[in-house]
N, C-alpha and C positions, 0 to 999 in steps of 0.2 A: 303284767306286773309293771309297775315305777320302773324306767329308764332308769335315775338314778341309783334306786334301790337295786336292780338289777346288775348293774354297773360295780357296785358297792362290795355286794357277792361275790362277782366275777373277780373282781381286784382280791379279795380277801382270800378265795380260791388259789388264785396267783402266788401272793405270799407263800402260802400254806406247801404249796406244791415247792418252791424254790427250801424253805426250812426244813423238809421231811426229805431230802433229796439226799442219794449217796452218791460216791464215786466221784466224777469229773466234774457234775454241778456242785457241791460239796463242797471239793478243793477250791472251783473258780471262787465261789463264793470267801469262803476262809482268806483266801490270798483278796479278792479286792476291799474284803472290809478292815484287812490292816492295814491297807494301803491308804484309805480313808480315812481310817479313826486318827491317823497322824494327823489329823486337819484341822479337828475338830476336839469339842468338850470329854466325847465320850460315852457321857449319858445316854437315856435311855430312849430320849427323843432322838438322839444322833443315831443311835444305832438304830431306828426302826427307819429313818432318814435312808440312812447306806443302802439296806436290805430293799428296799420302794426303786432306790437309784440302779440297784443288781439286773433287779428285777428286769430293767430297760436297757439299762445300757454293758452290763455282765457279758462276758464271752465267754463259751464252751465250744473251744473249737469254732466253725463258723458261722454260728449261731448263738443267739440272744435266751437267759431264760425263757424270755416273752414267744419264740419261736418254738423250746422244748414243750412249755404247756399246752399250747395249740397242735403239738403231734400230739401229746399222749390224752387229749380229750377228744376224738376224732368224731365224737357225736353230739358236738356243740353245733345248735344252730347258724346256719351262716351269717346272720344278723350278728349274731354274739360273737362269730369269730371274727368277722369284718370289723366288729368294737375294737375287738383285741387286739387285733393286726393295727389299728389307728393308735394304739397308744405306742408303738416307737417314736412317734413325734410326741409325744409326751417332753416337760424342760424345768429345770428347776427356774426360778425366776425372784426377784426383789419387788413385790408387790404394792401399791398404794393403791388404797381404795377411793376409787370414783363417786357411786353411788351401791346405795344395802339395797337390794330387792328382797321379796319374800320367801324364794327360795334360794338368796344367791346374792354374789356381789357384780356389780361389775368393775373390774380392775383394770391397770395399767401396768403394764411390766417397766419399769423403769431403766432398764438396760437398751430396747429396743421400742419407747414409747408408745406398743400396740397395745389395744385395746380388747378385755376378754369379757365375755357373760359367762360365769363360772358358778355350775350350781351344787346344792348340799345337801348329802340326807339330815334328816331330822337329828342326827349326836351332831352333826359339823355344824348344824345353824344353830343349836343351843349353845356349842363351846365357843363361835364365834359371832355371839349375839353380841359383846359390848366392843368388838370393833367399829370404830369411829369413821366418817369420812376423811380422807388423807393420812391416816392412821400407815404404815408399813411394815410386812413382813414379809420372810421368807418361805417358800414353799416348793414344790413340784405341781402343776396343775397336766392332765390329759384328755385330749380329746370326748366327747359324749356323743356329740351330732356334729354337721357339717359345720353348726355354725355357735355350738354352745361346749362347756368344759367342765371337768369336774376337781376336784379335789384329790388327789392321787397319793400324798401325803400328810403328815402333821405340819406345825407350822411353827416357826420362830417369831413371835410378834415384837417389833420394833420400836412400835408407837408412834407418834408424830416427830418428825425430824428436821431441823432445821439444815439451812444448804452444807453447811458446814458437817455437821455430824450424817447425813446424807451422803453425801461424797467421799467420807470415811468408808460408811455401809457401804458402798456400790467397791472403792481400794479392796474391802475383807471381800466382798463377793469373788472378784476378779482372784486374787489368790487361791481360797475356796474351790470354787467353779467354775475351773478356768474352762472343762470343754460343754459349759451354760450357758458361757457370755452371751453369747448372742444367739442361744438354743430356738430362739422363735424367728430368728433373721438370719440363714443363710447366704441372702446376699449381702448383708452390712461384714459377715465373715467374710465372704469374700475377698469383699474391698479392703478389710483389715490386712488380711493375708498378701495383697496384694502392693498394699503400700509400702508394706517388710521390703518385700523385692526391691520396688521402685527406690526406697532410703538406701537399699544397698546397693545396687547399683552408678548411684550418686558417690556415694561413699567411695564405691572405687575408682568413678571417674575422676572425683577429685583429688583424690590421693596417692592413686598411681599404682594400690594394692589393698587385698582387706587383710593385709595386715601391718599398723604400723607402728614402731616404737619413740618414744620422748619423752624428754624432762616433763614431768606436770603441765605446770605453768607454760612449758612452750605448744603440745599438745591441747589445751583448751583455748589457747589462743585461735591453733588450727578449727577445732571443733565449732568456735563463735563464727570465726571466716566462712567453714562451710554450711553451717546454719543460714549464715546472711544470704549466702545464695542461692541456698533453696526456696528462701523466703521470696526473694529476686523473681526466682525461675515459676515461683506459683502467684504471684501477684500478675508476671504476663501473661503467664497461660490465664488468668483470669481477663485478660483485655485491660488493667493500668497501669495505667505511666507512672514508675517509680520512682520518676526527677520530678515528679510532682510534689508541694507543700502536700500537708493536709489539709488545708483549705483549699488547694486548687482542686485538688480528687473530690474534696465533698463537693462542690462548685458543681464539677464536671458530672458529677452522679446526681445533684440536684439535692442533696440535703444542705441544710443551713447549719449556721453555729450554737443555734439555739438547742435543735434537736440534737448534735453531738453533745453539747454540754448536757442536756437531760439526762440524754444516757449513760454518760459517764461516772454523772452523778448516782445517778442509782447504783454504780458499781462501787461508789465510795470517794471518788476523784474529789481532787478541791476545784470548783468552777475556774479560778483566777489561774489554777496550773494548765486547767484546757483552755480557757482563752488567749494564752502567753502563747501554749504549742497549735492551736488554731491558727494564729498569726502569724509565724513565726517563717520565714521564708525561705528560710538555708535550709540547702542539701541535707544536712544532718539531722531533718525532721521529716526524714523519709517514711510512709508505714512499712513498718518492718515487724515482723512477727519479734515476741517479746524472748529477749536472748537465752540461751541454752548456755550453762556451767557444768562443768564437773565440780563434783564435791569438792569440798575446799580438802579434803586429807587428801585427795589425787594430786590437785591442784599443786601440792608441796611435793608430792612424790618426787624421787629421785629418777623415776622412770617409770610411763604405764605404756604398756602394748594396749593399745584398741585392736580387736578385732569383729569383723561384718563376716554378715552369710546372711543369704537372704530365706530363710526359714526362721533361724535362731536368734537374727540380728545382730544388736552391737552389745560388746563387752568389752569393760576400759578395767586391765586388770596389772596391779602394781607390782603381783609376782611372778609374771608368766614368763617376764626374762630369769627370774633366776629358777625357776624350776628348766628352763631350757639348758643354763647352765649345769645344774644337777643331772639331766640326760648327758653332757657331753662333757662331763668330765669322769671320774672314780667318786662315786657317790659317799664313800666312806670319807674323801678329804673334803668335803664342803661341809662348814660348820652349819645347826640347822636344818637337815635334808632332812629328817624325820619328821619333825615339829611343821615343813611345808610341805610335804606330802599329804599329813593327816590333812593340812589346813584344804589341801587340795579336794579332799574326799569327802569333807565335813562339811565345807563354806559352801551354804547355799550359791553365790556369787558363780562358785565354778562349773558350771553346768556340764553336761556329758558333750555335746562339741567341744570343748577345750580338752578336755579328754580325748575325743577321737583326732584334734587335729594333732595332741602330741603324738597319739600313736600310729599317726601317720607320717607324720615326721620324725621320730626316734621307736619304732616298732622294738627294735632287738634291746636297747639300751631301757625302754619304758618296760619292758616284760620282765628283763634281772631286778629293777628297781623295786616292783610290786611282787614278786618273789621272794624278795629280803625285807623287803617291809610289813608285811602280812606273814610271814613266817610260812610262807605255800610254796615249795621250792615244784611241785606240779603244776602254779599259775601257769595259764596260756592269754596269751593277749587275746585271742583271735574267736574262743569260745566261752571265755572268763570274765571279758571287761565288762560287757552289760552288765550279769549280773553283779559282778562288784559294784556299779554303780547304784544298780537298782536296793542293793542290799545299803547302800547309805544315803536313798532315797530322793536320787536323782533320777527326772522323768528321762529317759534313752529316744523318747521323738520330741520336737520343738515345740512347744507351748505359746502361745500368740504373745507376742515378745513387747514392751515396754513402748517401743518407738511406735509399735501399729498405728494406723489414724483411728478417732473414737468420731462416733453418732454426733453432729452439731449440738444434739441438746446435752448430752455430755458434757463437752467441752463447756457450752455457757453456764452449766451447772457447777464446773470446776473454779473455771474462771467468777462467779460471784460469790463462792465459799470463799476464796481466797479474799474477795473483798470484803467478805462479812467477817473476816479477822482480821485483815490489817483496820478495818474500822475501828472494831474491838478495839485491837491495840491502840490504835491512834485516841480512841477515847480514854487509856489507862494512861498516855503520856502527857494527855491535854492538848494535844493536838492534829491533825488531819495530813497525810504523806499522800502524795498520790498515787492512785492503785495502780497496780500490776496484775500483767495478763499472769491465766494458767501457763506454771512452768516446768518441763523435768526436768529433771537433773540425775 
């Protein structure tokens, strides 16, 4: 029989066996796909979405559906179970098409710039016969052979995107699918995971603690300073001299002013603003990666606590002194305790670390609080707090945090959206600004 056909069966089989299931697959199931549908449309693509995603990555206990199917078929050819054991590398992914074959595309995952031959039975190549080259959508694709893949779900088609609206899709992706990111690149996870550490460790060297409090405006100040010297610290571990112009650096590297300007130009730059900072001799035209701001509503605060952890990262938040105060005072005499508690349990912002660190720093005073606030005079910190969190939809492990480092083609992908809008702009005002790098904030 067709590989793929066969394939096709086996996946459909899978399903079948996961939706007909009682007891603890059941439950798993029930519980991950409301966990899910908060993410998404709903519909009826989404939900066949969820249940394909169960299928792989679902837990019962110490085991994957994908694992309970292959016990309970125990006279499945070893060919067929070897298939099936290969699709836990199974990934959902943000796909552009390369080239249509005839049975099949070849793609490119645009999160991780790998390259797939992914093939289709005869419904998948009818339903996506008018996909275009460059065309992109989202999907799940899994393993077939060593060296080929199949179609393992439906698909959300994108259509052609330009950098700008691209770079949106990849922002929704990352929210969405946050443990997909990088489903086909383990080590660019890695590196992600590991640079968390690396910024936070910085973070304490410079500051003396991960955690610190100030006015706004004096804390972004701080934030720019130690930006600058990160920037500093990776420009020498690269091998340049940072008291260099940037005409001495290009000099020294061997490019001219010509090709910077080219390039710059194609990012949107005005020539006459790179030839000014080409020339330009002084100290204060040092390369410097492009500055880091707090929001300007921080910016004004009257106080934000940043706090680091090298899992979770950084969080710059403007209430986390006065919920510290509501711990250490009579919760009844602070006007507001209520209204920043919820704000605490509601506001994406406040992730379950700020939570664990109050309850580690106020245990006895944070337990009365959410006792009287939830009207559960039985809360317990100690075997209650996840769930309370979980129940207002706060992930309880750390999610590859904001500051992580992204894939170089990433970042150039960022960084020329942005230029393809301040273009834009600069064409609605009649005039040309010169471009900026990709920035967070």
């Amino acid at each position: 029989m067709d590989l793929i056909l066969r394939a096709h069966e086996l996946k459909l089989a899978l399903i079948d066996f996961v939706l007909d299931a009682e007891d603890e697959l059941a439950t798993a199931l029930e519980t991950y796909a409301a966990e899910q549908s908060r993410r998404g449309s709903g519909d009826s693509k989404q939900q066949d979405f969820i249940i394909d995603s169960f299928a792989i990555e679902g837990k019962v206990g110490d085991k994957t559906p994908l694992d309970l199917f292959l016990d309970s078929h125990p006279d499945l050819p070893d060919a067929e179970r070897n298939l099936i054991r290969s699709w836990h590398r199974s990934f959902i992914g943000l796909f552009a098409v390369v080239q249509i074959l005839p049975d099949g595309f070849e793609l490119v995952n645009w999160l991780t710039d790998k390259h797939y031959i992914v093939k289709a039975n005869a419904i998948t190549i009818q339903e996506m016969s008018r996909f275009k080259v460059g065309e992109i959508f989202l999907t799940r694709i899994a393993p077939l052979s060593d060296t080929e893949w199949m179609f393992f779900s439906s698909y959300t088609l994108l259509g052609k995107l330009g950098k700008p609206k691209l770079a949106v899709a990849i922002g929704n992706f990352k929210d969405n699918y946050k443990n997909n990111l990088y489903g086909d690149a383990p080590d660019l996870l890695e590196e992600a995971w590991l640079s968390v550490e690396k910024y936070h460790q910085e973070f304490v060297d410079f500051f003396g603690s991960d955690e610190i409090t100030l006015p706004g405006y004096q804390l972004n100040k701080k934030i720019v300073e130690f930006q600058e010297l990160m920037t500093e610290k990776r420009l020498a571990e690269a091998g340049i001299d940072t008291s260099k112009s940037l005409a001495e650096a290009a000099e020294a590297a061997g490019i001219d002013e010509e090709e910077i300007k080219a390039a710059a130009e194609e990012l949107g730059a005005d020539s006459k603003v790179v030839s000014q900072v080409f020339n330009n001799k002084s100290a204060n035209n040092k390369m410097v990666m492009p500055k880091v701001d707090l929001p300007a509503e921080l910016k004004k605060a009257e106080q934000v606590t940043a706090l680091s952890h090298p899992r979770w990262g950084q969080m710059f938040l403007p209430t986390y002194g006065k919920m510290k105060a509501i711990l250490s005072a009579d919760v009844q005499n602070i006007e507001g305790s209520e209204k920043l508690i919820r704000y605490f349990l509601e506001d994406k912002s406040i992730n379950a670390f700020v939570w664990y660190r109050l309850a580690e720093q106020y245990p006895t005073q944070l337990e009365k609080v959410l006792q009287t606030y939830l009207h559960r005079p039985d809360f317990r910190l100690s075997s209650d707090l996840k769930p309370l969190l979980q129940e207002f939809n706060k992930p309880i492990e750390p999610e590859l945090p904001e500051i992580a480092s992204v894939p170089l083609h990433l970042h150039n992908l960022f960084q020329e959206a942005l230029a393809d809008v301040n273009k834009s702009k600069s064409k609605d005002k009649g005039k040309k600004p010169a471009a900026k790098g990709f920035q967070r904030s």
